[in-house]
C-alpha positions in Angstrom: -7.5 -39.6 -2.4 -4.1 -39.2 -0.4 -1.3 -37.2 0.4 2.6 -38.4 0.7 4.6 -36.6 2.5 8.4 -37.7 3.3 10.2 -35.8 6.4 13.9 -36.2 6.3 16.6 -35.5 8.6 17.0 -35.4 12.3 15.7 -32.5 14.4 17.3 -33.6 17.8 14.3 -35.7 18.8 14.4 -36.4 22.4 12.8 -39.7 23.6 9.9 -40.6 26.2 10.1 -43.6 27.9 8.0 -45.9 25.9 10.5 -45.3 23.2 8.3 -43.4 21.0 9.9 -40.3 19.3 8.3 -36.8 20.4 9.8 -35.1 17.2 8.6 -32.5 14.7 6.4 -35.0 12.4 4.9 -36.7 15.2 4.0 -33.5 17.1 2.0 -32.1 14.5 0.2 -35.2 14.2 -0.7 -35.8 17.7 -1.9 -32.2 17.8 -2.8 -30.8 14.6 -7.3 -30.3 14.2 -7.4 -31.4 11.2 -5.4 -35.1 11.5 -7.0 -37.8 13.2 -6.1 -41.0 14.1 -5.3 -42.8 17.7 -2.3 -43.8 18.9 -2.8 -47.1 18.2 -3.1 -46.3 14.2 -1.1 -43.8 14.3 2.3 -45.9 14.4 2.4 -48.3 11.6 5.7 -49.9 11.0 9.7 -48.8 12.8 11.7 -50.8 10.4 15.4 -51.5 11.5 16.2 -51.1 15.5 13.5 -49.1 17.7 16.6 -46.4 18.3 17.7 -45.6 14.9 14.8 -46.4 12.5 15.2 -45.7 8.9 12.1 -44.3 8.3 8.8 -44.3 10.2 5.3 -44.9 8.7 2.3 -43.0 9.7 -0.9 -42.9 8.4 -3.9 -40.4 9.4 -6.8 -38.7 7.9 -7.0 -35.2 7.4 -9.6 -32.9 6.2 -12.4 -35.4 6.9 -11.4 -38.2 4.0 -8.3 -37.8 3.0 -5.7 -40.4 3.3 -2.4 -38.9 4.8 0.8 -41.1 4.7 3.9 -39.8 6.5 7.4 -41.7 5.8 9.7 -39.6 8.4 13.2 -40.7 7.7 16.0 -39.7 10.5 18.8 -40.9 9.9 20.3 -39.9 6.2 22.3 -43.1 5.7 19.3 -44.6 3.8 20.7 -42.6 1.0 24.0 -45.0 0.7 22.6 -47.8 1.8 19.0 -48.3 0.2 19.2 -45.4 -3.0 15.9 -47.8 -4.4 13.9 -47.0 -1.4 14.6 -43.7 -0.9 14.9 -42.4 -4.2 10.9 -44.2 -4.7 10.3 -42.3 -1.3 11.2 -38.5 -2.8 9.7 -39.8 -6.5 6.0 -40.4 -5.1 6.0 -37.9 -2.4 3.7 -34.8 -2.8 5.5 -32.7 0.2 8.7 -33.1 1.6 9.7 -31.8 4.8 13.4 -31.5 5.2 14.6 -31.0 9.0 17.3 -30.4 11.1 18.9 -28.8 14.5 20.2 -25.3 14.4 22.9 -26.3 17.0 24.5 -29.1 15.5 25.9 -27.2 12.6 28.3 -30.7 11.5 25.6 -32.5 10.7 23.7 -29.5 8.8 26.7 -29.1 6.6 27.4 -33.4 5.8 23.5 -33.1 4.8 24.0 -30.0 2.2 27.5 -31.2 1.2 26.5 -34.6 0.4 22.9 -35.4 0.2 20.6 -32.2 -0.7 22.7 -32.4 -4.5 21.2 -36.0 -4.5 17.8 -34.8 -3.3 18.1 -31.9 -6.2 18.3 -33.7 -9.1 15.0 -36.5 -7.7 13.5 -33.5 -7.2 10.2 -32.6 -9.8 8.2 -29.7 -8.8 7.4 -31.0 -5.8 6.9 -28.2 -2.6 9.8 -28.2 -0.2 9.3 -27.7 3.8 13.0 -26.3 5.3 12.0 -26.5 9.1 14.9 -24.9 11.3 14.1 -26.4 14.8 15.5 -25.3 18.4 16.6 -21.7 19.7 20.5 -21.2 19.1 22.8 -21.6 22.0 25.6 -19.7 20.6 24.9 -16.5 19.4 28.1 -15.4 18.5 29.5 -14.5 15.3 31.9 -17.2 13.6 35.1 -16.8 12.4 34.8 -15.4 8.8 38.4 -16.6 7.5 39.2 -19.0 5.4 41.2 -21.4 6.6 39.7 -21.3 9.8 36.9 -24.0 10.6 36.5 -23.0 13.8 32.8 -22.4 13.5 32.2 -26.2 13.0 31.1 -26.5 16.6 28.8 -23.2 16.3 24.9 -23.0 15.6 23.4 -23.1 12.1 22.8 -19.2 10.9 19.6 -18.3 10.0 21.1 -17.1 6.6 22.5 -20.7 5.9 19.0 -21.9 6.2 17.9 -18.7 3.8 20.6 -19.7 1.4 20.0 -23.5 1.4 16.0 -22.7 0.7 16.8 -21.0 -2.1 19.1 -23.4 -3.6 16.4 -25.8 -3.7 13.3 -23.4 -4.3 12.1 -24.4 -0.7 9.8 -22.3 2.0 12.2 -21.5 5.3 10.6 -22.2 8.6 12.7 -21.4 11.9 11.1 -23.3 15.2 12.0 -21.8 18.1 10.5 -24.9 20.0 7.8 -27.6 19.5 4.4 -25.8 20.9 0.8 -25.4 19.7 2.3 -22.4 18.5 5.1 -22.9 16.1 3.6 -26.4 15.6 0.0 -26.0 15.2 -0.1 -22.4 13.3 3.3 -21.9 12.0 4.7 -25.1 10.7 1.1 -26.4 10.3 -0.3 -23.8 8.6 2.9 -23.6 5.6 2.3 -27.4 6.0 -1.4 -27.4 5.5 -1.7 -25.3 2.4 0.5 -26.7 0.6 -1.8 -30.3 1.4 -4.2 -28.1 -0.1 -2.6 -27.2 -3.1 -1.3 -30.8 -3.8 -5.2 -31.9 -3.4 -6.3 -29.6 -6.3 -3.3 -30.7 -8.2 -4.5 -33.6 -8.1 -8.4 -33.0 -8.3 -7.3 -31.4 -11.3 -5.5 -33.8 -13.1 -8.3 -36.2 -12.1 -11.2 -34.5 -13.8 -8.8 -34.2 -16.9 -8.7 -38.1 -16.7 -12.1 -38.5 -16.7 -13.1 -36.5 -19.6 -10.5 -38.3 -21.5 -12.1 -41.5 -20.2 -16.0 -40.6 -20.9 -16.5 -40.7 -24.4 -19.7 -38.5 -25.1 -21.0 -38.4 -28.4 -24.3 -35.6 -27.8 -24.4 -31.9 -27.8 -21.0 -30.3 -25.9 -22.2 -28.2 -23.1 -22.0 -24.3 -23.9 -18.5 -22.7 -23.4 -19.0 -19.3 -21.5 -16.3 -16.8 -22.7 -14.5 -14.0 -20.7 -16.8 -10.8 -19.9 -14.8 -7.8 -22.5 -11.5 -5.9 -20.3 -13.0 -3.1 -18.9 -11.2 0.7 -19.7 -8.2 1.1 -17.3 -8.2 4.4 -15.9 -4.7 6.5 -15.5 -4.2 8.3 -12.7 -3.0 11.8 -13.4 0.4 13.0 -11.5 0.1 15.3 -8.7 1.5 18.7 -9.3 0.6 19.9 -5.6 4.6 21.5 -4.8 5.2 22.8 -8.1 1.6 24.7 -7.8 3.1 25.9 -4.6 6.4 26.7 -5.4 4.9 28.4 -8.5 3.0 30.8 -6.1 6.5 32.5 -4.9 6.9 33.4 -8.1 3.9 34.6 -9.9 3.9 37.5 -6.5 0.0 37.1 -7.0 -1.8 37.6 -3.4 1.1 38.6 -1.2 0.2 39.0 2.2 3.7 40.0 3.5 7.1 41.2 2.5 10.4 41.1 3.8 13.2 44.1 3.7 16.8 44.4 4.5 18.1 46.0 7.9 18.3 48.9 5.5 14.8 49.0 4.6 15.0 47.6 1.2 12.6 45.2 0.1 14.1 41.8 -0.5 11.2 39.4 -1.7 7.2 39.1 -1.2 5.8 36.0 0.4 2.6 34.9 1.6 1.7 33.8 5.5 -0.7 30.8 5.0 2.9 28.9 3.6 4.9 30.1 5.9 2.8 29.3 9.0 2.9 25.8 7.2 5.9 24.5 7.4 7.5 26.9 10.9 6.4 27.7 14.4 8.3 30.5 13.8 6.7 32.0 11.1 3.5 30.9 13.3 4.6 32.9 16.3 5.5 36.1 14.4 2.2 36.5 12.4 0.3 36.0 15.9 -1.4 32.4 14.5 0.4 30.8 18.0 1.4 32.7 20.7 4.4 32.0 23.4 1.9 30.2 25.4 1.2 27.8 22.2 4.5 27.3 21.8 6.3 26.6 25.1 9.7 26.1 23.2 12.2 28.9 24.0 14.2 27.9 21.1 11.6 29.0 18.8 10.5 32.0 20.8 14.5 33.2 20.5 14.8 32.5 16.7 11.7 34.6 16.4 12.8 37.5 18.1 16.7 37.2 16.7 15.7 37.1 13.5 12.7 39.2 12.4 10.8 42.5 13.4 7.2 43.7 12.4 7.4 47.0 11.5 3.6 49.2 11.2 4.5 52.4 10.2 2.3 54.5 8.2 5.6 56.2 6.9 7.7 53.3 6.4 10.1 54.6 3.6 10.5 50.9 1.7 6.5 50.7 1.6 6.2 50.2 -2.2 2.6 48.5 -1.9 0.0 51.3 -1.8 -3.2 50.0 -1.4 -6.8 50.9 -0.5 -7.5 47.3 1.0 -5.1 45.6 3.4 -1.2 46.1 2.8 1.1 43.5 3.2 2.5 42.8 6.3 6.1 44.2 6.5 9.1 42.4 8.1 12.5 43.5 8.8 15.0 40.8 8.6 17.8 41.8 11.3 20.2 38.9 10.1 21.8 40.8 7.3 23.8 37.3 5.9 20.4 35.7 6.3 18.7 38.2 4.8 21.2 38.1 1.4 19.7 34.2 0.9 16.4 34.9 2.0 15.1 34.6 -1.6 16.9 31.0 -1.6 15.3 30.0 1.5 11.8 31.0 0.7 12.4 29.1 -2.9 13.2 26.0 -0.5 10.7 26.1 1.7 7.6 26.7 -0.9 9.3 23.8 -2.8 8.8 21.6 0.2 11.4 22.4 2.5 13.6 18.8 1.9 15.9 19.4 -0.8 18.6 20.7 1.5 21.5 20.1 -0.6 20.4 22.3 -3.0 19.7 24.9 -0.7 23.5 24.6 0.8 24.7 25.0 -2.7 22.5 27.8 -3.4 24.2 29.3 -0.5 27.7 29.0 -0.8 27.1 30.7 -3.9 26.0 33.7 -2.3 28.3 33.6 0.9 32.2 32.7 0.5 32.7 31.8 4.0 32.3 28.4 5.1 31.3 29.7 8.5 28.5 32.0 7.5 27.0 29.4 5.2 27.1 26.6 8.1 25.1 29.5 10.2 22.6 30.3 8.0 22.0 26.7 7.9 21.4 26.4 11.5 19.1 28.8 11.4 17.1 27.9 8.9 17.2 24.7 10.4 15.8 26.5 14.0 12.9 27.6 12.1 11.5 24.3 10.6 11.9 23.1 14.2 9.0 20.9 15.9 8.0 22.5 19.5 8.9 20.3 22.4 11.8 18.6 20.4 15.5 18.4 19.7 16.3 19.7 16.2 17.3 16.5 14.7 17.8 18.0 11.2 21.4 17.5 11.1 22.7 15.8 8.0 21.0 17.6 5.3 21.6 14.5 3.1 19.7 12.3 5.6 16.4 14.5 4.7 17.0 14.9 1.1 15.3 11.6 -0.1 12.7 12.5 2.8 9.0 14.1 2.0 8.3 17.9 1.8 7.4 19.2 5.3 3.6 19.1 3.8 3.2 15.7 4.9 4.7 15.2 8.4 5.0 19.1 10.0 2.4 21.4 10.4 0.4 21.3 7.2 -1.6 23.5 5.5 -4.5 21.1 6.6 -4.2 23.2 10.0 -5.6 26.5 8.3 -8.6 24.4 6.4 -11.9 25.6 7.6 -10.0 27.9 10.2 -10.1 32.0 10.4 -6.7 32.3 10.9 -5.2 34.7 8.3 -8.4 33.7 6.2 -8.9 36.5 3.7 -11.9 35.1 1.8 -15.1 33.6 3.2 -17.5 31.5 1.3 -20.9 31.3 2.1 -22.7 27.9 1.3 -26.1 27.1 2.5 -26.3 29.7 4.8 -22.9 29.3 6.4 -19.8 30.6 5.9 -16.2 28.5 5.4 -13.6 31.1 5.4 -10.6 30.1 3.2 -7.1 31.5 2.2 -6.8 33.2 -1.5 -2.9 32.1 -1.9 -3.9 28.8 -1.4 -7.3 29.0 -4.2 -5.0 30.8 -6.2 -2.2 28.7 -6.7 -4.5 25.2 -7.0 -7.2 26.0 -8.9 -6.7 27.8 -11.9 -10.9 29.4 -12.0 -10.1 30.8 -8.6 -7.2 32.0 -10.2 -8.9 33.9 -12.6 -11.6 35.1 -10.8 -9.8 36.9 -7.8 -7.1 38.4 -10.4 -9.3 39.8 -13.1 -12.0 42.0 -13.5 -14.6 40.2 -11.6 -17.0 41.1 -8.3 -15.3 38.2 -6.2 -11.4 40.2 -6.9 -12.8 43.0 -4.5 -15.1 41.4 -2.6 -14.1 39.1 1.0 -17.5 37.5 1.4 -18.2 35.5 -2.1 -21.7 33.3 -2.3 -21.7 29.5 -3.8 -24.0 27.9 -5.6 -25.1 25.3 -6.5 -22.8 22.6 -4.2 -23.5 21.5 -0.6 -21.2 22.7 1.9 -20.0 19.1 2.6 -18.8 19.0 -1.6 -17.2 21.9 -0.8 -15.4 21.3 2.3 -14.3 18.1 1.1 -13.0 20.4 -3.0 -10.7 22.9 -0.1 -9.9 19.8 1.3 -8.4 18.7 -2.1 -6.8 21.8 -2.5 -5.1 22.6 0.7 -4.1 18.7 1.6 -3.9 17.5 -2.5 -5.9 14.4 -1.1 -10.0 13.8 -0.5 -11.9 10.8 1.0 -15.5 10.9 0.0 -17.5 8.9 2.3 -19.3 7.0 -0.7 -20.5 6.8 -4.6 -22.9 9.8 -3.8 -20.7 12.2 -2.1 -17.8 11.2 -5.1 -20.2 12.3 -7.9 -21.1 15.5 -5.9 -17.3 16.2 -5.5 -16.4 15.2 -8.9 -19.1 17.8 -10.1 -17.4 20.7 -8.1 -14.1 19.5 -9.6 -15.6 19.9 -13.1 -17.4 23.2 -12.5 -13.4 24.9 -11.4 -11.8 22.9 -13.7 -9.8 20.5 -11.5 -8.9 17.6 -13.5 -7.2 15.7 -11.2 -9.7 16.1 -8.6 -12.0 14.5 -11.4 -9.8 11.9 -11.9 -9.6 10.7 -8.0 -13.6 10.9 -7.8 -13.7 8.7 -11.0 -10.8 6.5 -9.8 -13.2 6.1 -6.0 -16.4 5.4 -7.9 -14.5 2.7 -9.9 -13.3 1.0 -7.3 -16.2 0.6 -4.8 -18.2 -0.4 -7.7 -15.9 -3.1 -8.3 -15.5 -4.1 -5.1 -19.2 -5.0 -4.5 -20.5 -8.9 -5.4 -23.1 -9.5 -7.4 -25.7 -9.5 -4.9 -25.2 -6.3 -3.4 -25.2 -4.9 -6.6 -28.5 -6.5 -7.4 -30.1 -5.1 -3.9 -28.2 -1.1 -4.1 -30.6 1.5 -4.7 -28.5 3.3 -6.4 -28.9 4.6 -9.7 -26.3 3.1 -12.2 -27.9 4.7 -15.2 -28.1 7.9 -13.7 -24.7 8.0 -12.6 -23.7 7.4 -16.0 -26.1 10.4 -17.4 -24.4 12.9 -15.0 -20.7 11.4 -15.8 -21.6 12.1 -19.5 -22.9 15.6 -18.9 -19.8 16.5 -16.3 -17.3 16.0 -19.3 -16.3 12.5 -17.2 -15.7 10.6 -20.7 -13.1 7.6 -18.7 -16.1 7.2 -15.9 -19.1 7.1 -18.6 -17.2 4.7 -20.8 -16.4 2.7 -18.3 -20.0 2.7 -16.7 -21.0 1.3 -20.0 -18.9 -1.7 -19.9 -19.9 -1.9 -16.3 -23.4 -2.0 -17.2 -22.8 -4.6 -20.1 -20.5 -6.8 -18.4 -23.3 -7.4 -15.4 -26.3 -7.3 -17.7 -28.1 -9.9 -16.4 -28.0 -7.6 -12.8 -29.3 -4.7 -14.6 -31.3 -5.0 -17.3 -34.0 -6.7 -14.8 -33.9 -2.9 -13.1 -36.4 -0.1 -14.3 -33.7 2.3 -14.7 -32.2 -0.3 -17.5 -35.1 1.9 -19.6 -33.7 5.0 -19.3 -30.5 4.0 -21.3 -30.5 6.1 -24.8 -30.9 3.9 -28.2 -26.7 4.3 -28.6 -26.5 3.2 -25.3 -28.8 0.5 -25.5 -27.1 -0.9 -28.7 -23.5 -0.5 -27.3 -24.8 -2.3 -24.3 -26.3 -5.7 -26.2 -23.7 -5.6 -28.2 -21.4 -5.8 -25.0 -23.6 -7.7 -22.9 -22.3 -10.4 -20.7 -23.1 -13.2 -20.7 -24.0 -13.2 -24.7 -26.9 -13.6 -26.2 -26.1 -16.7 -28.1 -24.4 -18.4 -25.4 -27.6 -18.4 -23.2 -29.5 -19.6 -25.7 -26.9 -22.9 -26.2 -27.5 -23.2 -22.7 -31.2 -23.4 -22.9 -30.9 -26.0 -26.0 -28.3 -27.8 -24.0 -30.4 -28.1 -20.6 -33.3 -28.8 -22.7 -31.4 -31.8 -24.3 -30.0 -33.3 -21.0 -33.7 -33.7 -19.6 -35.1 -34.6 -22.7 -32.4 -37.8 -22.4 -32.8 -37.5 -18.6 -28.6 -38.3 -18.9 -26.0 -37.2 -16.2 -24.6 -33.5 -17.2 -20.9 -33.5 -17.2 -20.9 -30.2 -15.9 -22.6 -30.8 -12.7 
């Protein structure tokens, strides 16, 4: 078998003193592992003058046994002057490698002008090399009019190289120089896969020609069909900011409220947010202090802008309560304190959709000075410590993430006492957690710390029947709206939790994990595993996980031969049992073509097709 490639153009080949061109072509082949052939055979024939051949011949071996021909053609003339030859030479050639110098632009536009329309229409479906070689000397921009050909004497652009590919469906190489770099891995390696595809091109069309040819009149081997598609699983949308922009509004679990310099109460929020997304808010509810901090900015904005106010006979106080009152908080800023409501709205939606925010507040302040200020401040509070507050353009940040994913997140408070007002205790230990937070993700939570149960009124509140590692990893879900068990096991356990407080989507990523590392494993890891397929499948089935337990069956089915030789294979139900033969892969009836076919082949001792 061999491969024809043709290499046209000229890439500014320099010349040693034997008179042997050091060019692109003959670079690889000196250098490239997997061409061999000695100097002596690698030069086969220089037609015309030793200076400006027409084409050179090379022949090599690569890959072991493969017959490689090279016909590297400088000069472009043969296209006027020999059409036959060089129209046979892009007819039987399998690559073709089409070269030139990125500094003599002249020459790069006669070749597109005149002959790559003529190498266009020989063209048929064969893979096309564009190899850009040398480093520009003139990097400056050409003239862009007209009229003006100024740029003639100016390097070749690496988007007329980009352009010219794509007129002729071709891959774009640019090299720099002719090392083992650009040579050996970059050329050679574009180079050297597409020798690889052109061999099972034609591997392929071989083996069609000999099954034409062999005329074989006994039994057909078996044809093995396609195992059945297995369920696709939809991933349910997150809901994570609308669960927490819905918690400003359903005033359940307040832990602070906010009044007027008149001592009016202006809106209820609660700290855990807050402290997400601002130092600020951080520094004023004692979570950081100064020291933390270290940005006077921050420390300023603080103190300009909000006072904590204790008193038992605070005239505003509207929340009587046995337990723990909010927190009050006097907003000193009366112009910040009329949008407060608007600002709170923004930052529980994610604190990025600024240009609502700015409309929001124009509607509430008339001067375009007082809006720009309240801007800057609120600006000042979502400020990073130690940095310049580079929220400037509010439309630059509107496309941008909520602050949940690249400020202080609420990731910070998971497993952490700080303004914790719950505390689980799991095996012994406790995980203290945040109510706002339970509340607003998880609908049972909901429930139970809002109606008439014993957890409403109770801080400490004992769990059952999860590990704590299951349940780290379910507040991890709930405070970050992502998880990442650390295998099959630990995603069943989690996707339990999920179904015992009703999180569906939680359910969905544990099924959508489970899936996928299934999936991923070959055959023979799945044959060695220890675990327990079918009893994966019993606890999907019994958590309400109807996608995971229907897709465990066609799992099951599709690698029968794997798991009907284990003991668990038993345990499967008669409906399970029949759904699984019935979806079994391979068939039934084809291995039993395949016995009567092997049987036949040594029972004629003839050569199998097949194999």
């Amino acid at each position: 078998m061999s491969i024809h490639i043709v290499a046209l153009g000229n890439e500014g080949d320099t010349f040693h003193q034997d008179n042997r061109p050091s060019g692109l072509i003959r670079t690889y082949l000196g250098r490239s592992p997997l061409v061999s052939g000695d100097e002596s055979s690698l030069l086969l024939n220089a037609a015309s003058t030793v200076a400006r051949p027409v084409f050179t011949e090379y022949q090599a071996s690569a890959f072991g046994n493969v017959k490689l021909v090279v016909h590297d053609c400088p000069v472009w003339d043969i296209f006027d002057s020999d059409w036959y030859t060089s129209r046979n030479l892009i007819g039987g050639a399998d690559i073709i490698v089409i070269k030139y110098n990125v500094n003599d632009k002249f020459s790069f536009h006669e070749v597109k002008d005149n002959y790559i329309p003529v190498i266009k229409r020989a063209l048929n479906s064969v893979p096309v090399i564009i190899a850009a070689v040398g480093t520009r000397q003139n990097e400056e921009l050409p003239c862009t009019c007209p009229l003006c050909t100024s740029d003639r004497g100016s390097c070749v652009s690496t988007t007329e190289g980009i352009q010219l590919a794509k007129e002729l469906g071709a891959t774009y190489l640019e090299l720099h120089s002719l090392d083992d770099f650009y040579i050996g891995k970059y050329f050679g390696g574009v180079l050297e896969y597409f020798m690889i595809q052109a061999l099972n091109q034609k591997t392929s069309e071989k083996m069609k020609k000999r099954k034409m040819s062999n005329s074989f009149h006994g039994i057909r081997p078996p044809q093995l069909e396609q195992p059945e598609k297995m369920p696709v699983l939809k991933a349910e949308a997150s809901h994570y900011n609308s669960d927490l922009n819905n918690l400003l509004f359903c005033c359940q679990c307040v832990d602070v409220v906010f009044y007027n310099p008149d001592l009016k109460e202006v809106v209820e929020a609660h700290k855990i947010v807050l402290c997400a997304v601002s130092h600020v808010f951080m520094l004023l509810f004692n979570v950081k202090s100064p020291t933390d901090i270290q940005d006077s900015s921050i420390i300023r904005t603080t103190q300009d802008l909000f006072a904590i106010n204790r008193d038992t006979a605070f005239p505003g106080a509207s929340h009587e309560s046995s337990g723990n009152p909010p927190l009050r908080v006097i907003v000193k800023d009366a112009l910040f304190c009329s949008c407060l409501s608007d600002i709170l709205r923004f930052i529980y939606s994610g604190a990025f959709q600024w240009e609502e925010l700015e409309e929001d507040i124009r509607k509430k302040l008339n001067d375009s000075g007082d809006v720009s200020n309240v801007i800057e401040k609120v600006k000042c509070i979502l400020k990073t410590p130690g940095k310049i507050n580079c929220l400037r353009n509010c439309k630059t940040y509107q496309a941008r993430k909520p602050l949940w994913f690249y400020n202080t997140s609420l990731k910070f408070f998971l497993n952490k006492p700080m303004l914790a007002d719950v505390v689980f205790e799991i095996q012994g230990t406790t995980v203290p957690a945040h109510r706002a937070i339970l509340v607003a993700r998880c609908e049972v939570m909901a429930a139970m710390f809002n109606g008439n149960y014993m957890e409403a009124k109770s801080v400490l509140i004992p769990v059952y029947g999860v590990s704590k590692e299951t349940f780290l990893s379910f507040l991890e879900y709930l405070y970050t709206d992502s998880c990442c068990p650390a295998g099959i096991f630990q995603a069943m356990c989690l996707l339990i939790c999920a179904e015992m407080y009703q999180v569906s989507r939680l359910q969905h990523i544990c099924e959508l994990f489970i899936i996928t590392q299934l999936q991923s494993m070959p055959s023979r890891e799945l044959a060695s595993m220890n675990l327990d397929i079918v009893d994966l499948l019993k606890k999907a089935k019994f958590h309400h996980s109807d996608c995971l337990s229907t897709w465990l069956l066609h799992f099951i089915a599709t690698n029968y031969l794997i798991f009907s030789q284990k003991p668990e294979f038993q345990d499967l139900s008669v409906e399970e049992r029949s759904f699984v033969e019935k979806h079994r892969w391979p068939s039934n009836m084809y291995l039993k073509q395949l016995a009567e076919y092997r049987k036949y082949i040594h029972s004629r001792k003839c050569r199998c097709l097949v194999m």
